[in-house]
C-alpha positions in Angstrom: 107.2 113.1 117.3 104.8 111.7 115.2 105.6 110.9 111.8 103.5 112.3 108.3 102.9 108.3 108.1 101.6 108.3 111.3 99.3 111.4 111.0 97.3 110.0 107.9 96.8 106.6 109.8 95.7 108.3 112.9 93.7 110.6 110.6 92.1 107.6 108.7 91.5 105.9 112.2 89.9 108.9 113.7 87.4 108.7 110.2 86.5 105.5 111.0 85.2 106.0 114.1 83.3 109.3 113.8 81.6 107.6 111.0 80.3 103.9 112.3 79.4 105.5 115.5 77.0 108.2 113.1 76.1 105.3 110.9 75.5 102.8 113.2 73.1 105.0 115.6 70.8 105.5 112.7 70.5 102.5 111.8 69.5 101.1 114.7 67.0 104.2 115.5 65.2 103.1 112.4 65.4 99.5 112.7 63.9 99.7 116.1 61.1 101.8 114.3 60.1 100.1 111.5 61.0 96.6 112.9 62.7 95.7 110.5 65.0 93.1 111.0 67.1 93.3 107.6 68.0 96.7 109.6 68.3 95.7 112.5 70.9 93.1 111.1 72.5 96.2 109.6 73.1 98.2 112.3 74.1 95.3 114.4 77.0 95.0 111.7 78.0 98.9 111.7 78.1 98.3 116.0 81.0 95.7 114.8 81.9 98.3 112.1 82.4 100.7 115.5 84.0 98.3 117.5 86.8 97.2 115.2 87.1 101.6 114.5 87.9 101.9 118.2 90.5 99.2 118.2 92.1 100.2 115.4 92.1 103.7 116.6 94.5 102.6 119.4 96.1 99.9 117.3 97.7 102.6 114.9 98.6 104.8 117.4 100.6 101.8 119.4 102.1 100.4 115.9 103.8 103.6 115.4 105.4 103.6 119.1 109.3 103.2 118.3 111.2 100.0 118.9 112.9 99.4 122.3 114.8 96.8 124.4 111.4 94.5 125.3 110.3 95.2 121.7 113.3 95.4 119.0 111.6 95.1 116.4 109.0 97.0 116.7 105.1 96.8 117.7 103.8 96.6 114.2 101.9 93.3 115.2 99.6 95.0 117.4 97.5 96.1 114.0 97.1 92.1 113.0 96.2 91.5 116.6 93.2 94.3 116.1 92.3 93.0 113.1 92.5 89.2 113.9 90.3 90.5 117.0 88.0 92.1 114.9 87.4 89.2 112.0 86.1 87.1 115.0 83.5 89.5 116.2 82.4 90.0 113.1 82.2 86.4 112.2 80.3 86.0 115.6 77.7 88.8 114.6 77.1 87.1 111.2 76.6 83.7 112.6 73.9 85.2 115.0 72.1 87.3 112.0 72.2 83.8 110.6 70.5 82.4 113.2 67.9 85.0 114.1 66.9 84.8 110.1 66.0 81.7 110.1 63.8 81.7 113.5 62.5 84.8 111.2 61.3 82.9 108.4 58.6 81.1 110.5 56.8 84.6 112.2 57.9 87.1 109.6 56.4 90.9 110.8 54.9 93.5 109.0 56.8 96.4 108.7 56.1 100.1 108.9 58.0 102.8 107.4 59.8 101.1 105.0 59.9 104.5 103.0 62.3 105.9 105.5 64.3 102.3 106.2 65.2 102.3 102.2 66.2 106.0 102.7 68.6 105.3 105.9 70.1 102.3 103.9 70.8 104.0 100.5 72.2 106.8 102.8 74.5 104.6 105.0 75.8 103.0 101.2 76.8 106.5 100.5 78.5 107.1 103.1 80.4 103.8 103.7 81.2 104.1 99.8 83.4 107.2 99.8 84.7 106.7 103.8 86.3 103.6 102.2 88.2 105.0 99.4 89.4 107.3 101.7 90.4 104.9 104.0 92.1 102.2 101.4 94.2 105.5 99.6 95.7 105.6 102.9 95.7 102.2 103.5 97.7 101.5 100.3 100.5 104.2 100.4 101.2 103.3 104.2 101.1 99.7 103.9 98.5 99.5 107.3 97.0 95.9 107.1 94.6 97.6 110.0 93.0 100.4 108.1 92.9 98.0 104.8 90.8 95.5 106.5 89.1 98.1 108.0 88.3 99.7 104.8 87.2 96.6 102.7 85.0 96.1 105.8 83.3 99.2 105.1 83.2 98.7 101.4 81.4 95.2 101.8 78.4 97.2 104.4 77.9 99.2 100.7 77.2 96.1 99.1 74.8 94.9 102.5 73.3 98.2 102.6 72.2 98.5 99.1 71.3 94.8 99.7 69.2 95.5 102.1 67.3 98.6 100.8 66.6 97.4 98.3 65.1 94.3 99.7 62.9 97.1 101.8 61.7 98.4 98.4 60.5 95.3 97.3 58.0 94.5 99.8 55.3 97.4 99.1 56.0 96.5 95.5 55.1 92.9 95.6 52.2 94.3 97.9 51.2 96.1 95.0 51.5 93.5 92.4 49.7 90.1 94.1 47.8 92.2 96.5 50.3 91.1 99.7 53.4 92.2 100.4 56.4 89.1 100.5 57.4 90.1 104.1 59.8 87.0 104.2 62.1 89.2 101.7 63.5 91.1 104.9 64.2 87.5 107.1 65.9 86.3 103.5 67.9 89.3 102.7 68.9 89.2 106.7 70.2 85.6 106.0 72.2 86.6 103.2 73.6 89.5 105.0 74.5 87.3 107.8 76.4 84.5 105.8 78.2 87.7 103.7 79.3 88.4 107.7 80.5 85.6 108.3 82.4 84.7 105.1 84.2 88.2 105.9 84.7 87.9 109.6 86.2 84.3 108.7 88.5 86.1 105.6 89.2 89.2 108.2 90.8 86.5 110.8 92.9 84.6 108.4 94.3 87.4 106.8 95.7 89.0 110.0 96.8 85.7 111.4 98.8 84.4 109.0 101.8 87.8 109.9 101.7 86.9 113.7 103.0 83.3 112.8 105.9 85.3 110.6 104.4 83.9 106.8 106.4 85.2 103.9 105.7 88.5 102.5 103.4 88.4 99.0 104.7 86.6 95.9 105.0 90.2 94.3 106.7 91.5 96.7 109.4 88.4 96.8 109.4 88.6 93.2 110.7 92.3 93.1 113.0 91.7 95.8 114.9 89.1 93.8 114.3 91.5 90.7 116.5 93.6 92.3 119.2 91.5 93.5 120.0 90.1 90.2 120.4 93.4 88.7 123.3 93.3 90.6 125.1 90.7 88.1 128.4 90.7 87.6 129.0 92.5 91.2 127.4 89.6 93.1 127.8 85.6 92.2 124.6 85.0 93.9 122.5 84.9 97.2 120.7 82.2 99.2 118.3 82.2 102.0 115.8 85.0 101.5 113.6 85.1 104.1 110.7 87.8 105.6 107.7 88.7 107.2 105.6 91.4 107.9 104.5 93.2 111.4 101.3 95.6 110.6 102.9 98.6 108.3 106.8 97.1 109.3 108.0 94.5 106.4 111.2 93.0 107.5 113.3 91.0 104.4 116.8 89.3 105.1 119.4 87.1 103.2 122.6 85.9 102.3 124.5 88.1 99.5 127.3 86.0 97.8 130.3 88.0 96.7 133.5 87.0 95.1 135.9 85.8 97.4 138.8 88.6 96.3 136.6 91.6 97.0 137.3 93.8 99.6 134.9 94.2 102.8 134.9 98.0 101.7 133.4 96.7 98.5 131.2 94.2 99.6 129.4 96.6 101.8 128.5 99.4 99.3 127.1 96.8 97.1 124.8 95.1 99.6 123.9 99.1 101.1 123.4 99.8 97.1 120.8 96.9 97.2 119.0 98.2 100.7 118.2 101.1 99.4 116.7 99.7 96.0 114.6 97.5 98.0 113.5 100.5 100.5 112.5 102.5 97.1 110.5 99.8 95.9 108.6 98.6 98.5 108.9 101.6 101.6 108.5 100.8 105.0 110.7 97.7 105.3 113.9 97.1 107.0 116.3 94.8 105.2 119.0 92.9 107.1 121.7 91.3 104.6 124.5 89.3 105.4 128.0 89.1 102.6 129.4 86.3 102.4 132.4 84.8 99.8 130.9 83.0 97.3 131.1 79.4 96.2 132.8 79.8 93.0 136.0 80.5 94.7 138.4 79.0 91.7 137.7 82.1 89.9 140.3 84.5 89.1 140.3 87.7 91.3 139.4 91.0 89.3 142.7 92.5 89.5 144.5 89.7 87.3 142.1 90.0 84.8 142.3 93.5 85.0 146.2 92.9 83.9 145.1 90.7 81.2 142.8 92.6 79.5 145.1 95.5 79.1 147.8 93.4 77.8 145.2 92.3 75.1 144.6 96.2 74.7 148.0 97.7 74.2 148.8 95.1 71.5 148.7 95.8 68.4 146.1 93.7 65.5 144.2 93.2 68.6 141.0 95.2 67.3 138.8 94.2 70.5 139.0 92.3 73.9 136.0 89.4 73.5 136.8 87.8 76.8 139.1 87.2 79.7 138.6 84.0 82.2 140.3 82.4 84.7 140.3 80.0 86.9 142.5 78.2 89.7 145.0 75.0 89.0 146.8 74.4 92.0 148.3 77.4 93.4 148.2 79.8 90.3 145.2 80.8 88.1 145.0 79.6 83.9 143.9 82.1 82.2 142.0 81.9 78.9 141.9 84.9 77.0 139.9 85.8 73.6 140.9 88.9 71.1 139.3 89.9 68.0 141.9 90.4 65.2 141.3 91.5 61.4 139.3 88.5 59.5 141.7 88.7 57.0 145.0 88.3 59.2 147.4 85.5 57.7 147.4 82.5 59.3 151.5 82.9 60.1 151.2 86.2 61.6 148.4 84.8 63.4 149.9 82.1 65.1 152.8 84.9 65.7 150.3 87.2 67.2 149.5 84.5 69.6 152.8 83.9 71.0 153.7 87.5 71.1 150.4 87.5 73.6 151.2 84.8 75.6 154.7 86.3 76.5 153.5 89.4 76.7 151.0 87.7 79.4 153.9 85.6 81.3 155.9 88.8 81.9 152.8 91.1 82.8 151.6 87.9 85.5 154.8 86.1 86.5 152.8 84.2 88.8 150.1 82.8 86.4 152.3 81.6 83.2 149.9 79.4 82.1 147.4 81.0 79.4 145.3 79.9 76.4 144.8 82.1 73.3 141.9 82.2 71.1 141.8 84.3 68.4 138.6 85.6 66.6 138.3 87.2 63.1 136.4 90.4 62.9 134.8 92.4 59.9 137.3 95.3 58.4 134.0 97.6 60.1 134.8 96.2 63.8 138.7 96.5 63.3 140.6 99.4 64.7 143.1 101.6 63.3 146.8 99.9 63.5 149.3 102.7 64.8 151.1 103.2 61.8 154.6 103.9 64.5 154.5 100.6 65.7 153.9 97.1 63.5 153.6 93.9 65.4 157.3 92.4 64.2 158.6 95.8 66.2 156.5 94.6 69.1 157.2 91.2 68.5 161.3 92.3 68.6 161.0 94.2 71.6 159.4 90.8 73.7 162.6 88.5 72.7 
């Protein structure tokens, strides 16, 4: 069952093909007939055009077979294979243009119907121009490194074939203007078509090697990633060893997720399966491997006790609002070092009251953990809450003797 993915890179593949092998024929048909060989060149590079069509036409249809036991993860890489394949024809092609220009320059022809050779050019533009749209939309929202190459490939045989018509043009008209026609225009414009070939061919290859030796993905894409995970703040104390690589449209990202040391497995899990699937949002077809691990700050206090603290701080009264509860390990037992907002104007004797009442009120809420420091913060009358008029703090302070 072939996926909608699949169907709109088969579909952009099948495109590609049907229009090279159109392009590519006429081109040549002309070239042969006015002898031009600025055309010639052309066509030569839409034959390449064809050539790297037909390979990715079976390159996206292989790509999309599923994973099995020879090939676990996959057989994305076959698409970088096609398209390190085709960067070195077309670098080879280019390099002969190059040559055959320059042999040109010395026995440049005269051409005959240019007329119709400007007309098969501007045409070929056209159609290359609005193939490779077609073919990069897809590109882009499938994440196919084979139709994307494939597609700027088209794009730059727009700039060529303009290039080159317009070269075409220019002979009758400097014919008309010093009486004869620059005929070496078609052998300099073949040049520069030929070096353009080979600067792409050479671009084409190192793009789609640089995946089969497993190179990271994009910065953007590593900078989101980690975007992503540090949203994740105060559920996770950190993460280490983010690695990943990309096989044709498969992107594959893994790393070590540091959680605290007191969270349960159940916990730990939903977190890191909360961060796979924000990751799958954001970037598609990827498949994200992530290991939990306890993390190094392992003298921290465990949720639950300061869980216990912070209510203690909460059912007191004068305590207007919790600013902070930390702890961490001494020996065998775990300091705690709690911080509560009282009234600004609280005397300084029912202050220091206040703070014993909170440390007992601590030592009998965590036998375990007797150990506790008490900072007290003044607050605004407008940050203060409401005292419960039932219960004053020397009935509370009564009640913990």
């Amino acid at each position: 069952m072939v996926s909608a993915g699949g169907r709109a890179r088969r579909g952009a593949a099948n495109l590609s093909v049907l229009t090279n092998f159109t392009v590519s024929g006429v081109k040549l048909a002309v070239g042969i007939l006015t002898g031009s060989l600025a055309v010639i060149a052309e066509s030569l590079h839409s034959l390449t055009d064809l050539l790297s069509s037909v390979m990715l036409w079976f390159a996206v249809r292989i790509a999309d077979t599923p994973a099995d036991e020879g090939h676990p993860y996959g057989h994305g890489k076959v698409e970088n294979f096609s398209a390190l394949v085709e960067g070195a024809v077309v670098a080879s092609a280019g390099a002969w243009i190059v040559y055959e220009s320059i042999l040109r320059f010395g026995s440049p022809p005269e051409l005959g119907s240019v007329g119709i050779a400007v007309a098969v050019m501007l045409f070929s533009a056209a159609v290359n121009f609005f193939v490779s749209r077609r073919l990069l939309a897809v590109a882009r929202r499938e994440n196919s490194v084979a139709i994307e190459t494939n597609a700027y490939h088209l794009y730059s045989d727009v700039l060529a074939s303009a290039g080159v018509g317009a070269s075409l043009a220019l002979i009758p008209l400097t014919g008309a203007l010093f009486g004869r026609p620059w005929y070496w225009i078609d052998a300099a414009v073949g040049l520069l078509v030929g070096l353009y070939i080979v600067r792409l061919g050479t671009g084409l290859v190192v793009k789609a090697f640089m995946p089969l030796v497993d190179a990271p993905l994009p910065d953007e894409d590593l900078a989101r990633i980690e975007e992503i995970i540090r949203s994740f703040e105060g559920k996770v104390l950190g993460y280490h060893e983010l690695r990943s690589r990309a096989a044709g449209p498969d992107r594959f990202v893994d790393f070590h997720l540091e959680v605290s040391p007191h969270m349960s497995m159940a916990e730990a899990h939903e977190i890191a399966s909360e961060i796979r699937r924000r990751i799958e949002r954001e970037l598609g077809r990827v498949s994200v491997l992530i290991n939990t691990e306890a993390g190094r700050r392992c003298d921290e206090a465990p949720p639950e006790i300061l869980e216990k603290a912070r209510r203690v701080l909460e059912d007191t009264p004068e305590v207007s609002k919790v600013l902070g509860v930390k702890g961490r390990r001494v020996g065998d037992r775990y300091r705690l070092e709690v911080t509560a907002g009282v009234p600004e104007n609280l005397p300084l004797e029912r202050s220091n009251v206040l703070a014993v009442l909170l440390r007992r009120k601590l030592n009998k809420a965590l036998p375990l953990h007797p150990s506790s420091e008490i900072i007290l913060e003044g607050l605004p009358a407008g940050e203060c809450r409401e005292r419960d008029k039932a219960e004053t703090l020397d009935e509370v302070i009564s009640a913990h003797r």
